[in-house]
C-alpha positions in Angstrom: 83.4 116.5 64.8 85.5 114.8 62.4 88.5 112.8 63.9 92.1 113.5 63.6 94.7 110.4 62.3 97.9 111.7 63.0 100.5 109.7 60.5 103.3 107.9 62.0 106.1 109.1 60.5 104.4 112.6 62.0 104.9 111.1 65.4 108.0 109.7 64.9 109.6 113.4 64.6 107.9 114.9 67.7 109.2 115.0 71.3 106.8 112.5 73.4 106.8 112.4 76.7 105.2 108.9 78.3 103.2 109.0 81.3 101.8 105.8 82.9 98.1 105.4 82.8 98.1 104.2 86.0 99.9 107.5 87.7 97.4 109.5 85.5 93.9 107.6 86.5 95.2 107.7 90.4 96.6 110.8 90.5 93.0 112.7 89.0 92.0 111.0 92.0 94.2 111.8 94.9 96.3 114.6 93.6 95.3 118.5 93.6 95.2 119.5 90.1 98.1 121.6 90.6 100.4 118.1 92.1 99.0 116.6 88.9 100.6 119.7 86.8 103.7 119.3 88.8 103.8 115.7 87.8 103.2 115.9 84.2 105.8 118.7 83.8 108.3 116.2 86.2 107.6 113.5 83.6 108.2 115.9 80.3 112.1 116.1 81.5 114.8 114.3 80.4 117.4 112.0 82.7 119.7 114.1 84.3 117.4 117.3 84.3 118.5 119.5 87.5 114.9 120.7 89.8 115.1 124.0 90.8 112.6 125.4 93.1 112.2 128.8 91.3 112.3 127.3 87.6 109.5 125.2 88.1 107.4 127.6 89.6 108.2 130.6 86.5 106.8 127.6 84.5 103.9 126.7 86.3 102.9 129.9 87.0 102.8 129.5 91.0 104.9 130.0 93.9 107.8 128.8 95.0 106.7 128.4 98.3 103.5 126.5 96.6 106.2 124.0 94.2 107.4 122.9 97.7 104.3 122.0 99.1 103.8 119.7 95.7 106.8 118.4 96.4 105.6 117.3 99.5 102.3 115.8 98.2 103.9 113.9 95.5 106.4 112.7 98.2 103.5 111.6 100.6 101.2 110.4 97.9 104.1 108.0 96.4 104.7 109.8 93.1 108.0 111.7 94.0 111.2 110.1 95.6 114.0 112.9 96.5 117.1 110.5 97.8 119.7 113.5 98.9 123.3 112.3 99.4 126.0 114.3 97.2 123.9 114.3 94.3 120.1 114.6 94.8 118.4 112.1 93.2 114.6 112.3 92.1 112.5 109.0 91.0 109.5 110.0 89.4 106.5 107.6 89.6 104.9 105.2 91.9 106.8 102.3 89.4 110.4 104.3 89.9 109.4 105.2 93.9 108.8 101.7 94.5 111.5 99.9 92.8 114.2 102.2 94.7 112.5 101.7 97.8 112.7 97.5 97.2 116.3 97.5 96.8 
């Protein structure tokens, strides 16, 4: 199987989305492969991007009732902080989580 170089001007144009290893390697591990889905298509949005419930679960092909119950894992597991005052505020991340949580 022949490897492919992708040129960097190629990547330059394309959307990226950056994931930290870290979140990745533990997550495989303590994450439902569905919370790890959930994650990955948490990280692909921009600052600013508005959750809604029924959205994310026409995109991941799941429930609604099921996108709250990854809520809650990523919640528990340290991925996911939801701060709810007059805006609701999500950090995504164990870096993010854990930085809002030390100040």
């Amino acid at each position: 199987m022949k490897n492919t170089v992708i040129k960097k001007s190629v990547v330059e144009n394309m959307k990226m989305t950056r994931i930290p290893t870290s979140d990745l390697a533990d997550g495989y591990l303590e994450l439902r492969p569905n919370a790890i889905k959930l994650l990955t298509y948490f990280y692909s949005k921009g600052d600013g991007w508005e959750f809604k419930n029924d959205v994310i679960a026409s995109h991941l092909g799941v429930k609604i009732s099921t996108v709250r119950t990854l809520i809650s894992e990523l919640v528990s597991k340290g991925y996911l902080l939801v701060v709810k005052g007059k805006v609701i505020n999500y950090f995504v991340g164990k870096k993010e989580v854990s930085a809002y949580r030390s100040e």
